[in-house]
KOLKOL-240653 format. One line per 8 residues: number of its first residue (from 1); their letters; for each residue y, x, z of C-alpha. Coordinates in nm, 3 decimals, padded with zeros to 5 digits, m for minus. Layout:
REM KOLKOL-240653
NUM = a = Y/X/Z ~ ... .
This chain:
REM KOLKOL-240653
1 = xxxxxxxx = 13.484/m15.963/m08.998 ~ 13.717/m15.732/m09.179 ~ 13.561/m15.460/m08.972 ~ 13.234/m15.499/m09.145 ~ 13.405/m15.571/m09.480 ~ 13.546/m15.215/m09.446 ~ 13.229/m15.074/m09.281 ~ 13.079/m15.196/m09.618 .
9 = xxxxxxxx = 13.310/m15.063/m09.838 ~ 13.287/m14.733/m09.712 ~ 12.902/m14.742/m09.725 ~ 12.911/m14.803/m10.123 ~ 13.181/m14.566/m10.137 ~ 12.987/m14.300/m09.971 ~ 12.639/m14.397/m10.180 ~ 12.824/m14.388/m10.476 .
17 = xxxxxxxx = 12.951/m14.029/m10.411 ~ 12.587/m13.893/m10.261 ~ 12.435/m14.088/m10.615 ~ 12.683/m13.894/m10.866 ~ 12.553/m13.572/m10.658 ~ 12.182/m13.644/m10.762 ~ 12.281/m13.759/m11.079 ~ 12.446/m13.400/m11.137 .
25 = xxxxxxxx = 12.052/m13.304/m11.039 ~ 11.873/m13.484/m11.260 ~ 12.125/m13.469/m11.511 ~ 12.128/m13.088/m11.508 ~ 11.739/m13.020/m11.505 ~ 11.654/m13.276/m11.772 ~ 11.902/m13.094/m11.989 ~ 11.757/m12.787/m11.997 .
33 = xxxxxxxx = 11.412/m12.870/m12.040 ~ 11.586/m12.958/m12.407 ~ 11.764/m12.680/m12.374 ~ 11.498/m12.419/m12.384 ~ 11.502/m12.350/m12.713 ~ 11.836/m12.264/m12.780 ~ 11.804/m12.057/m12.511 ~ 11.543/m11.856/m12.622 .
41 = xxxxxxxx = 11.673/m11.782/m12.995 ~ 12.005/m11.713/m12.837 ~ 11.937/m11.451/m12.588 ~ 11.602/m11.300/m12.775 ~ 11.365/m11.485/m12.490 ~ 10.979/m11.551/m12.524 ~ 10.836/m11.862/m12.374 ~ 10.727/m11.683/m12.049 .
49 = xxxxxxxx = 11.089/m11.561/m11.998 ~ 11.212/m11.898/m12.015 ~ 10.953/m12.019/m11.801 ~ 11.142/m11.858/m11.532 ~ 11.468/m11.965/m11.582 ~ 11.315/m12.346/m11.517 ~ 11.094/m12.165/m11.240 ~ 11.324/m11.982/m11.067 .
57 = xxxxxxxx = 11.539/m12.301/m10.985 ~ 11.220/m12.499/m10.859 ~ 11.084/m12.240/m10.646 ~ 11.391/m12.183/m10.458 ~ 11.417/m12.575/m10.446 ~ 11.064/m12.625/m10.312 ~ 11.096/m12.354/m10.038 ~ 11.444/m12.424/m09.944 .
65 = xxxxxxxx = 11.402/m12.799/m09.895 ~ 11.279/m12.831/m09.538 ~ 11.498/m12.553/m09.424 ~ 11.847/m12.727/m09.572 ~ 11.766/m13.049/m09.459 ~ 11.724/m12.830/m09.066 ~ 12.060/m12.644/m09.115 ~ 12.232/m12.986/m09.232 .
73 = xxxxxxxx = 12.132/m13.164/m08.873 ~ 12.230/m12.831/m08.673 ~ 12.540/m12.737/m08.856 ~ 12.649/m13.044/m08.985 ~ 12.580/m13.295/m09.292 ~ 12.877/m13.316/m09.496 ~ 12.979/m12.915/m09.411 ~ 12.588/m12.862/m09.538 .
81 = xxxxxxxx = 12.646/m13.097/m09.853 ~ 12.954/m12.925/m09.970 ~ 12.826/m12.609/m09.975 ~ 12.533/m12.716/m10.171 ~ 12.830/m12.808/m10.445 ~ 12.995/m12.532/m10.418 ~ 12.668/m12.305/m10.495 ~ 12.523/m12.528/m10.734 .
89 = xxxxxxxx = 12.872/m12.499/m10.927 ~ 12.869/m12.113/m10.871 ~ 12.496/m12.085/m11.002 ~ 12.623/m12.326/m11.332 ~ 12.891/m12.021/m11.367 ~ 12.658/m11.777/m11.372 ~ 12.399/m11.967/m11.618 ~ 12.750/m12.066/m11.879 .
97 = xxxxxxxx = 12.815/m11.686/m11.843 ~ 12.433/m11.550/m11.872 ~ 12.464/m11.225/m12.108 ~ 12.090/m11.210/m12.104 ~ 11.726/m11.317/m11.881 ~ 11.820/m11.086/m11.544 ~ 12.156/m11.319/m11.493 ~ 12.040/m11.597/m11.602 .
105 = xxxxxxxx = 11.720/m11.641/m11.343 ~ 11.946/m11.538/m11.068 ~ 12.228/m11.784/m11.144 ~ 11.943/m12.048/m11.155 ~ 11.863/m11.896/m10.807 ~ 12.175/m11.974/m10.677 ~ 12.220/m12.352/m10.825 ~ 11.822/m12.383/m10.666 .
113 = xxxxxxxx = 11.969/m12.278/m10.329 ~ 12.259/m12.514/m10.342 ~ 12.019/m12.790/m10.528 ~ 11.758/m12.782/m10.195 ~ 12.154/m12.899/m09.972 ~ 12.248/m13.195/m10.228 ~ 11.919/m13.418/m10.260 ~ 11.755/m13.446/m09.943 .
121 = xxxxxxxx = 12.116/m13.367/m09.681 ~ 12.309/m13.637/m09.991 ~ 12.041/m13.917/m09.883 ~ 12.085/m13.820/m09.498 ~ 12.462/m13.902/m09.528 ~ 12.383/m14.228/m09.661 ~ 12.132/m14.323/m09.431 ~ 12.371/m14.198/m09.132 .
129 = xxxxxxxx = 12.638/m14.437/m09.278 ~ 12.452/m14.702/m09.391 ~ 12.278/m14.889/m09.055 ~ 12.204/m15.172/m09.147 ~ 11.795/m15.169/m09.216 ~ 11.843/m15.424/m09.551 ~ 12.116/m15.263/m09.693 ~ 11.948/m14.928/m09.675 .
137 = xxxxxxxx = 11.701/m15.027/m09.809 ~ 11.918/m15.162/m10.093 ~ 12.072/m14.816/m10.123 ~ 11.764/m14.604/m10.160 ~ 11.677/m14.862/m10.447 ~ 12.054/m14.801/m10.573 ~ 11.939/m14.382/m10.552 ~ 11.632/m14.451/m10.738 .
145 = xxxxxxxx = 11.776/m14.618/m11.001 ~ 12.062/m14.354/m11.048 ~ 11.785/m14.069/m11.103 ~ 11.638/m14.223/m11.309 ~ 11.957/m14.301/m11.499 ~ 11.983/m13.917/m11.470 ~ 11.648/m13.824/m11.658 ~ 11.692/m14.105/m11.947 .
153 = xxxxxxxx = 12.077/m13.971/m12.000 ~ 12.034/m13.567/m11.936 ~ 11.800/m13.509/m12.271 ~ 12.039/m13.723/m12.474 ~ 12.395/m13.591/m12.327 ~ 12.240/m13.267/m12.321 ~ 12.091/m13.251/m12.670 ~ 12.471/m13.375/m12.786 .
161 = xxxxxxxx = 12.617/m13.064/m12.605 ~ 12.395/m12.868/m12.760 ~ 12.433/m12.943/m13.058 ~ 12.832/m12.945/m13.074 ~ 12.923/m12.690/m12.829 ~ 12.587/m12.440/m12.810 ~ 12.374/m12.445/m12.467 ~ 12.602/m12.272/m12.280 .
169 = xxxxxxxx = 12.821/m12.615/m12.234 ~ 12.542/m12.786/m12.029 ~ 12.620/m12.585/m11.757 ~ 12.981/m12.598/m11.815 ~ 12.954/m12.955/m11.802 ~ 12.867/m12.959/m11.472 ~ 13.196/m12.791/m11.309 ~ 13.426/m13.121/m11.345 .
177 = xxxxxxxx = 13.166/m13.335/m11.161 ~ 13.107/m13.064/m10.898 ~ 13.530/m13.092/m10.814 ~ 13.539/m13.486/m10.828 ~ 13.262/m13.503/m10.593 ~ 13.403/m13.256/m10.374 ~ 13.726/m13.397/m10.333 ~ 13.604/m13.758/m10.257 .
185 = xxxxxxxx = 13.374/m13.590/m10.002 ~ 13.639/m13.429/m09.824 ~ 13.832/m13.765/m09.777 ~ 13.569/m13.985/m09.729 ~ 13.214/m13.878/m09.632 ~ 13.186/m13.844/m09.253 ~ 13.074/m13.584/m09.049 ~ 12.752/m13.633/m08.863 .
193 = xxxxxxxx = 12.471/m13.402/m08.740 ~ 12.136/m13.491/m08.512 ~ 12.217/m13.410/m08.116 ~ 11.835/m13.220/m08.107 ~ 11.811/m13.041/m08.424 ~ 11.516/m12.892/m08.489 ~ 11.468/m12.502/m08.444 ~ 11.486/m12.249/m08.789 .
201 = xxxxxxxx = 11.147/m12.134/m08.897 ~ 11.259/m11.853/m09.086 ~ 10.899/m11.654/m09.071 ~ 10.709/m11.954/m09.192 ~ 11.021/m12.018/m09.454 ~ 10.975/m11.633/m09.584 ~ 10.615/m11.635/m09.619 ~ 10.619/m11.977/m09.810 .
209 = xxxxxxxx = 10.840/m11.858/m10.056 ~ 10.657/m11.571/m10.081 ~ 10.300/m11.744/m10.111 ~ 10.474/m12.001/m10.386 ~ 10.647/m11.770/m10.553 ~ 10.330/m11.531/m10.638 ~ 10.118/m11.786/m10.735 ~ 10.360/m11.872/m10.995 .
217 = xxxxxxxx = 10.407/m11.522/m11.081 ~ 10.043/m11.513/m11.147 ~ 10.075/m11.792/m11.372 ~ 10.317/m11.682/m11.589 ~ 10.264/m11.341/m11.633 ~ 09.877/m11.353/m11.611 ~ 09.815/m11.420/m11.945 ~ 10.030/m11.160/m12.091 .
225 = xxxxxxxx = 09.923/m10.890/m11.813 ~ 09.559/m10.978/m11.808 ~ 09.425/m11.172/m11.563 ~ 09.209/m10.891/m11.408 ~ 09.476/m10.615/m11.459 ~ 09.621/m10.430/m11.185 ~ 09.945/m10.582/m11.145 ~ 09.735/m10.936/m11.127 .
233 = xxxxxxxx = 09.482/m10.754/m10.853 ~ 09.770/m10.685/m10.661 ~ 09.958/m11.025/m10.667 ~ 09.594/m11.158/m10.535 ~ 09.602/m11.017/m10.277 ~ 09.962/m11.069/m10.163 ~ 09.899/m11.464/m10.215 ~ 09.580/m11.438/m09.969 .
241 = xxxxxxxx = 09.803/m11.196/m09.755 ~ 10.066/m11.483/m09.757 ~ 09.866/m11.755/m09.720 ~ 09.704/m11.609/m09.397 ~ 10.002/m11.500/m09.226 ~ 10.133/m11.855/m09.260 ~ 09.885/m11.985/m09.157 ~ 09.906/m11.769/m08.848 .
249 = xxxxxxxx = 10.265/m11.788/m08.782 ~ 10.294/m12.198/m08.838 ~ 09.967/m12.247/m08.608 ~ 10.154/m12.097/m08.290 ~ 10.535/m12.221/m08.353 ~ 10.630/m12.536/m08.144 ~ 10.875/m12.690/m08.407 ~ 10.698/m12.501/m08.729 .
257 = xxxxxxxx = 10.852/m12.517/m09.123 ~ 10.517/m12.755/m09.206 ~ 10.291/m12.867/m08.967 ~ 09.990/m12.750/m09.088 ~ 09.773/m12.997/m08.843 ~ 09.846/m13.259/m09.075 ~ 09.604/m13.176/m09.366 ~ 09.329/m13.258/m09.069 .
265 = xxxxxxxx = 09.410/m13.612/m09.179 ~ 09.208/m13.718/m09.499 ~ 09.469/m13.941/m09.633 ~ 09.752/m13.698/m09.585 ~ 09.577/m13.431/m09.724 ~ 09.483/m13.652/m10.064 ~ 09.911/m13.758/m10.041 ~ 09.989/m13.419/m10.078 .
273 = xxxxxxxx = 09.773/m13.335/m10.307 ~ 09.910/m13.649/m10.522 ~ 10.237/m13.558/m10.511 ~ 10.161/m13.205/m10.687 ~ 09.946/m13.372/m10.933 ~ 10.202/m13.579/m11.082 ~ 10.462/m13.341/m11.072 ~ 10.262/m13.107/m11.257 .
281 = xxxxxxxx = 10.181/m13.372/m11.506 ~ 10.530/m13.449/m11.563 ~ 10.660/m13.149/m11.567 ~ 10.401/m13.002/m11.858 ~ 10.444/m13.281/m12.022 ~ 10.853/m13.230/m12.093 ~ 10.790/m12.839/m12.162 ~ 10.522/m12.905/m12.413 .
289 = xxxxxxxx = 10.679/m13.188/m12.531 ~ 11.003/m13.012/m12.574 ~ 10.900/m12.702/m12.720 ~ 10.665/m12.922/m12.984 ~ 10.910/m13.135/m13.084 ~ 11.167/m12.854/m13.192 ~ 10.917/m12.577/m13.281 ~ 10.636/m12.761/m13.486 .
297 = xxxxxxxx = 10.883/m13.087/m13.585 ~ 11.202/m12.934/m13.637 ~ 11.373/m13.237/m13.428 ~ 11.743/m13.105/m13.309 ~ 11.749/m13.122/m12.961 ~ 11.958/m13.461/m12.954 ~ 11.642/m13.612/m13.152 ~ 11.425/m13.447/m12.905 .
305 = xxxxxxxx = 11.635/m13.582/m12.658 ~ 11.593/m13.916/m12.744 ~ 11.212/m13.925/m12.764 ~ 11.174/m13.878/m12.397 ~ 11.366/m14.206/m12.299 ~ 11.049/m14.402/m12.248 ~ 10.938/m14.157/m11.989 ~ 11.257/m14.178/m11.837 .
313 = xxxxxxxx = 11.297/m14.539/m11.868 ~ 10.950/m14.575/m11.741 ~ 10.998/m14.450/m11.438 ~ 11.358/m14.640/m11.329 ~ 11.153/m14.964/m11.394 ~ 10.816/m14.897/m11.213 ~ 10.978/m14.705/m10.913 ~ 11.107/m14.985/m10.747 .
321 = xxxxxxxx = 10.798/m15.248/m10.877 ~ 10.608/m14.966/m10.705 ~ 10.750/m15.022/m10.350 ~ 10.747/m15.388/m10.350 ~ 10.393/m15.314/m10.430 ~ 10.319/m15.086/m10.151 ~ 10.475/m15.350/m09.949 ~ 10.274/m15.652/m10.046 .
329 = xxxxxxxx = 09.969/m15.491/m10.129 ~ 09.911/m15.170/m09.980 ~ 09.902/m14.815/m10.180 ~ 09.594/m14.866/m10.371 ~ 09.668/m15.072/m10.665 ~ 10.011/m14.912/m10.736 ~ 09.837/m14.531/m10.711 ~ 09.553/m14.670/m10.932 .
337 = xxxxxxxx = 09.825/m14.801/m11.200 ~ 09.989/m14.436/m11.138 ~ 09.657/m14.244/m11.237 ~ 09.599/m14.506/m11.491 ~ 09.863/m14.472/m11.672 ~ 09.865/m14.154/m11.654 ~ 09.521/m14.067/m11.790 ~ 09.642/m14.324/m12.087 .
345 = xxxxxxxx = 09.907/m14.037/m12.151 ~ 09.774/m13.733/m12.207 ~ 09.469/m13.867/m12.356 ~ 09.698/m14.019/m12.660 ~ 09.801/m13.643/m12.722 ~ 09.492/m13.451/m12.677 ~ 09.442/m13.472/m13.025 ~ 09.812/m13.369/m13.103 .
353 = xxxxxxxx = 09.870/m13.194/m13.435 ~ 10.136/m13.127/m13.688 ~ 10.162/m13.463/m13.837 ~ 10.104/m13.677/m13.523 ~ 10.333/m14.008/m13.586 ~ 10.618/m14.004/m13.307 ~ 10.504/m14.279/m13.241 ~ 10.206/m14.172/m13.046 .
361 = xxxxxxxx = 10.448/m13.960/m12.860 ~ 10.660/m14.247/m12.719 ~ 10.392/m14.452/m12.600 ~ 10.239/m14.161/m12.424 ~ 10.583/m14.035/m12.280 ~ 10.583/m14.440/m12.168 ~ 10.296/m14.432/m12.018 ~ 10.330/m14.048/m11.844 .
369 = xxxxxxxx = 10.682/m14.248/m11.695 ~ 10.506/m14.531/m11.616 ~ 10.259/m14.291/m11.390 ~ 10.558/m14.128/m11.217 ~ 10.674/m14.383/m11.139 ~ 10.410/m14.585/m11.002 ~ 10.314/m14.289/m10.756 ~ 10.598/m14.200/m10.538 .
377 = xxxxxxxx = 10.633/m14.461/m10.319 ~ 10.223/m14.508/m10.218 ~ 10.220/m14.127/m10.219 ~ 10.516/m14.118/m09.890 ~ 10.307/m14.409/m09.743 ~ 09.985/m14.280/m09.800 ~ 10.129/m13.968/m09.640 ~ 10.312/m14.093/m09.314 .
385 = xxxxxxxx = 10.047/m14.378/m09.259 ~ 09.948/m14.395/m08.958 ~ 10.151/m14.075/m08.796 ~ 10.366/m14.137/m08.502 ~ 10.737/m14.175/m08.574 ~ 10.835/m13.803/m08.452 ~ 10.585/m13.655/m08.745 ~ 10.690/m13.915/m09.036 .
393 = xxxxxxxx = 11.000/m13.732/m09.131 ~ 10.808/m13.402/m09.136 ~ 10.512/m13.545/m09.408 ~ 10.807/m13.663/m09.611 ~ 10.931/m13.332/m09.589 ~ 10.597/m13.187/m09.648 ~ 10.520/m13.449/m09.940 ~ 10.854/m13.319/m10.093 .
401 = xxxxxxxx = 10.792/m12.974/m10.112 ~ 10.430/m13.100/m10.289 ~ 10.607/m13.258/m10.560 ~ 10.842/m12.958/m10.603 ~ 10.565/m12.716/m10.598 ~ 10.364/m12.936/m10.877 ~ 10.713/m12.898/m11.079 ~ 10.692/m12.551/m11.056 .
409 = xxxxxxxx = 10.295/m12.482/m11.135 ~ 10.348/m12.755/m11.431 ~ 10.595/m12.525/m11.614 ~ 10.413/m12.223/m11.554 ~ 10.054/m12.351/m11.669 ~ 10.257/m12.546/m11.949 ~ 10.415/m12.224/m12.066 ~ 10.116/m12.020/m12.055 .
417 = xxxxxxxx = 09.940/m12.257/m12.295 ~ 10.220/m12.204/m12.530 ~ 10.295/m11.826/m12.474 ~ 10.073/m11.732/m12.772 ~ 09.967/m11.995/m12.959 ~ 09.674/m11.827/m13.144 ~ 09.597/m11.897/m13.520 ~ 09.537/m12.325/m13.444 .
425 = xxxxxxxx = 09.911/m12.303/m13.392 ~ 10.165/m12.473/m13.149 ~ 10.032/m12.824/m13.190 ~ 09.648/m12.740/m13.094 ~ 09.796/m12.471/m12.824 ~ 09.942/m12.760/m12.628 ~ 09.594/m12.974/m12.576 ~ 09.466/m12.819/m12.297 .
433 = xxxxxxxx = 09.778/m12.936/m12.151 ~ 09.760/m13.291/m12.263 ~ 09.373/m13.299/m12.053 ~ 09.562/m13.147/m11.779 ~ 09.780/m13.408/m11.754 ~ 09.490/m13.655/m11.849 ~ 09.321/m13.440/m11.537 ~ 09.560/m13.539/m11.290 .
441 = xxxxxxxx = 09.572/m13.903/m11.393 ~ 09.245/m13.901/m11.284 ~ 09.292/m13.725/m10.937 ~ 09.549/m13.971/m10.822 ~ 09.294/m14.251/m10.906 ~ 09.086/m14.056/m10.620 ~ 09.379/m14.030/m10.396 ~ 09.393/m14.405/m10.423 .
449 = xxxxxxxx = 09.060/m14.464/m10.247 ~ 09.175/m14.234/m09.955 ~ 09.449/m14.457/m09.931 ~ 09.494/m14.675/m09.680 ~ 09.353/m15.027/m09.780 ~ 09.548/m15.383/m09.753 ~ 09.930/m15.427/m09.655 ~ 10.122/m15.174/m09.517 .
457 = xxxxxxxx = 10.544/m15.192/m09.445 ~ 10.723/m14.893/m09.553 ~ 10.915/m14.909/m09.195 ~ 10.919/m14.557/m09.111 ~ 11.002/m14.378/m09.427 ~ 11.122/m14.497/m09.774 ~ 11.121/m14.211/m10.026 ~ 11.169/m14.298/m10.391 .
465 = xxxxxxxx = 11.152/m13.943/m10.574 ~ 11.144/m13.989/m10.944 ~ 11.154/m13.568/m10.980 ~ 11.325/m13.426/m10.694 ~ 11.475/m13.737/m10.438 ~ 11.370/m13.680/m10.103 ~ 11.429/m13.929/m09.761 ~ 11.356/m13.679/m09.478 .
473 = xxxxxxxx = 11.395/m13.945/m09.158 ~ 11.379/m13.664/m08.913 ~ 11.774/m13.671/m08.972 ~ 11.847/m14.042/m09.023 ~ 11.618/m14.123/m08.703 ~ 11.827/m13.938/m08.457 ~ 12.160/m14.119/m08.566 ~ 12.003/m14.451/m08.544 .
């Protein structure tokens, strides 16, 4: 009996020390989506220049996610996991330190490599601790919950940094977090690591991040290059020269990065495609939102801040409604109420102008949170459904990197918009991004009816990913 009171203990201990790591996540990313601004007048930066200082964290994120959750099973969990503080407090550094854009992006580099070891190898730990199937599954909702504690706090505690101390000290900020965690991890957390880890991809891991990255690129700097300029003609045709080779290489590797036989499977396929829809949705959503709010309102950035709690809020609540959802119902209804809501969203702000009553604003960021967090959970099940055990931790993977991807194409499209606002002004720039958001609303209502109908159990893989929280079973299943 006191064996399993102790067994417990140290389960919450651990979960509460993997959660304060995610929270550090969120905490950091929703900050400097309010951040932006200050950014930009500080260090003489356009909107596409800050685009990549978002961007350049969330591409390394995306392509690095598979590949750190490998390297954590091989090399070993906690080892992986404190590296991925150690970098993500070495990239803050760099980004408190930035003299100007160069530094900057490649400090946000370095906290994206050390982000892609803390979310999904954090969750690992606590599934390798944590046994017992109910209390997992009490965890996970626990991790959930934190995250999205994480997005309601970081524009608020960021916008108050901000506004005392300058942008610099939301970076700063993260440093005494970094050495708490670190030091309970090192007395605490226990080693573990999967007896047959799977083999390094690095090909299919290079040309991914390749592919990804120059279809950003293109995004970004299309509008100010030209989209049929020479510099665009030539990233063309290294994102076709990409996207072949992968193909290629990941078609003849036994244990490939992402197994591309998956997308054979309609409902897989639609998953995936889900999983980048919302994330794009959210993630233009806070850029537009962010930038319109202090350009074209003049809100301080703890007033901007504070507008996006709904979404934030939103999200904590449906996330978990969501599952039990999935569980008694099947995917359907919950993806419908995710596409729904949604639509609801961006439609309240196509018409967005100067004068717009905030109001309008917070029901649509409710109802953009409500959408987010509706989807994750019927996404993962519409995505594993029906795959053999082995493959289930690979779609979660796979459905991971989808949602990280959609982060990054949602900043980039959201940026363009906003680039050069033309003579409507800021306001009427932005509505092509509210139907966009409206647009993919309406694609996850499709990705509903490939859904599996009726009741399905989440018994192979629970993710909960309000922006970036990823379950990858492929390690949890081979401590079991």
């Amino acid at each position: 009996m006191n064996k399993t009171v102790v067994n417990k203990t140290r389960g919450r201990l651990v979960l509460a020390i993997c959660c304060t790591s995610i929270f550090l996540v969120g905490l950091d990313t929703t900050a400097v989506n309010v951040a932006l601004p200050s950014i930009g007048r500080e260090l003489g930066l356009g909107v596409p220049e800050l685009e990549w200082t978002v961007d350049a964290y969330t591409l390394v994120l995306a392509g690095l996610l598979i590949t750190s959750g490998a390297l954590a099973d091989r090399f070993g969990r906690r080892r992986v996991f404190r590296i991925g503080l150690v970098l993500f407090a070495l990239g803050s550094v760099g980004c408190a330190v930035a003299p100007g854009l160069d530094a900057l992006v490649a400090a946000r580099v370095v906290q994206g490599v050390g982000g892609s070891m803390l979310s999904p190898v954090a969750l690992a730990i606590v599934v390798s601790v944590i046994t017992d199937p109910r209390q997992r599954a009490q965890a996970i909702g626990i991790w959930a919950a934190v995250f999205g504690l994480s997005m309601a706090a970081g524009p608020v505690l960021g916008g108050a940094l901000i506004a005392g101390l300058g942008w610099r000290a939301v970076f700063w900020a993260n440093l005494p977090i970094i050495a708490i965690v670190l030091a309970l991890t090192a007395a605490y957390v226990p080693e573990s690591r999967s007896p047959r880890p799977r083999r390094l991809d690095l090909p299919g891991q290079v040309l991914l991040s390749l592919l990804v990255a120059a279809v950003v690129a293109v995004l970004i700097e299309g509008p100010r290059a030209g989209w049929w300029s020479g510099w665009s003609q030539i990233a063309y045709a290294v994102i076709a020269a990409a996207a072949l080779a992968f193909a290629r290489v990941e078609t003849r590797r036994a244990e490939p990065l992402m197994d591309l036989s998956l997308f054979r499977r309609p409902p897989f396929a639609a998953a995936v495609g889900g999983a980048t829809m919302i994330f794009l949705a959210l993630n233009t959503t806070l850029l537009l939102g962010t930038i319109y709010l202090q350009q074209v309102r003049g809100l301080s950035p703890v007033a901007a801040g504070a507008v996006t709690l709904p979404m934030a809020l939103a999200a904590t609540v449906c996330a978990p409604l969501s599952g039990y959802l999935v569980g008694r119902l099947g995917p359907r209804l919950p993806l419908r109420l995710a596409g729904a809501s949604t639509v609801a969203g961006g439609a309240l702000l196509v018409g967005l102008d100067d004068r717009t009553p905030l109001l309008v604003l917070l029901v649509a960021y409710l109802f953009v949170g409500a959408g987010v967090g509706f989807a994750n959970a019927p996404i993962t099940n519409t995505a594993v459904s029906g795959l053999p055990p082995a493959r289930s931790g690979v779609a979660g993977g796979i459905a991971s990197t989808a949602r990280q991807v959609g982060a990054a194409l949602g900043i980039a499209l959201a940026g363009g918009l906003v680039a050069e606002p033309g003579a409507g002004g800021l306001a009427a720039a932005t509505r092509p991004g509210w139907i966009l958001v409206a647009a993919c609303g309406a694609a996850l209502v499709l990705v509903a009816q490939a859904s599996p109908a009726g009741r399905r159990k989440l018994l192979r893989v629970l993710t909960v990913d309000v922006t970036s929280i990823t379950l990858d079973l492929h390690s949890s299943k081979e401590m079991r």
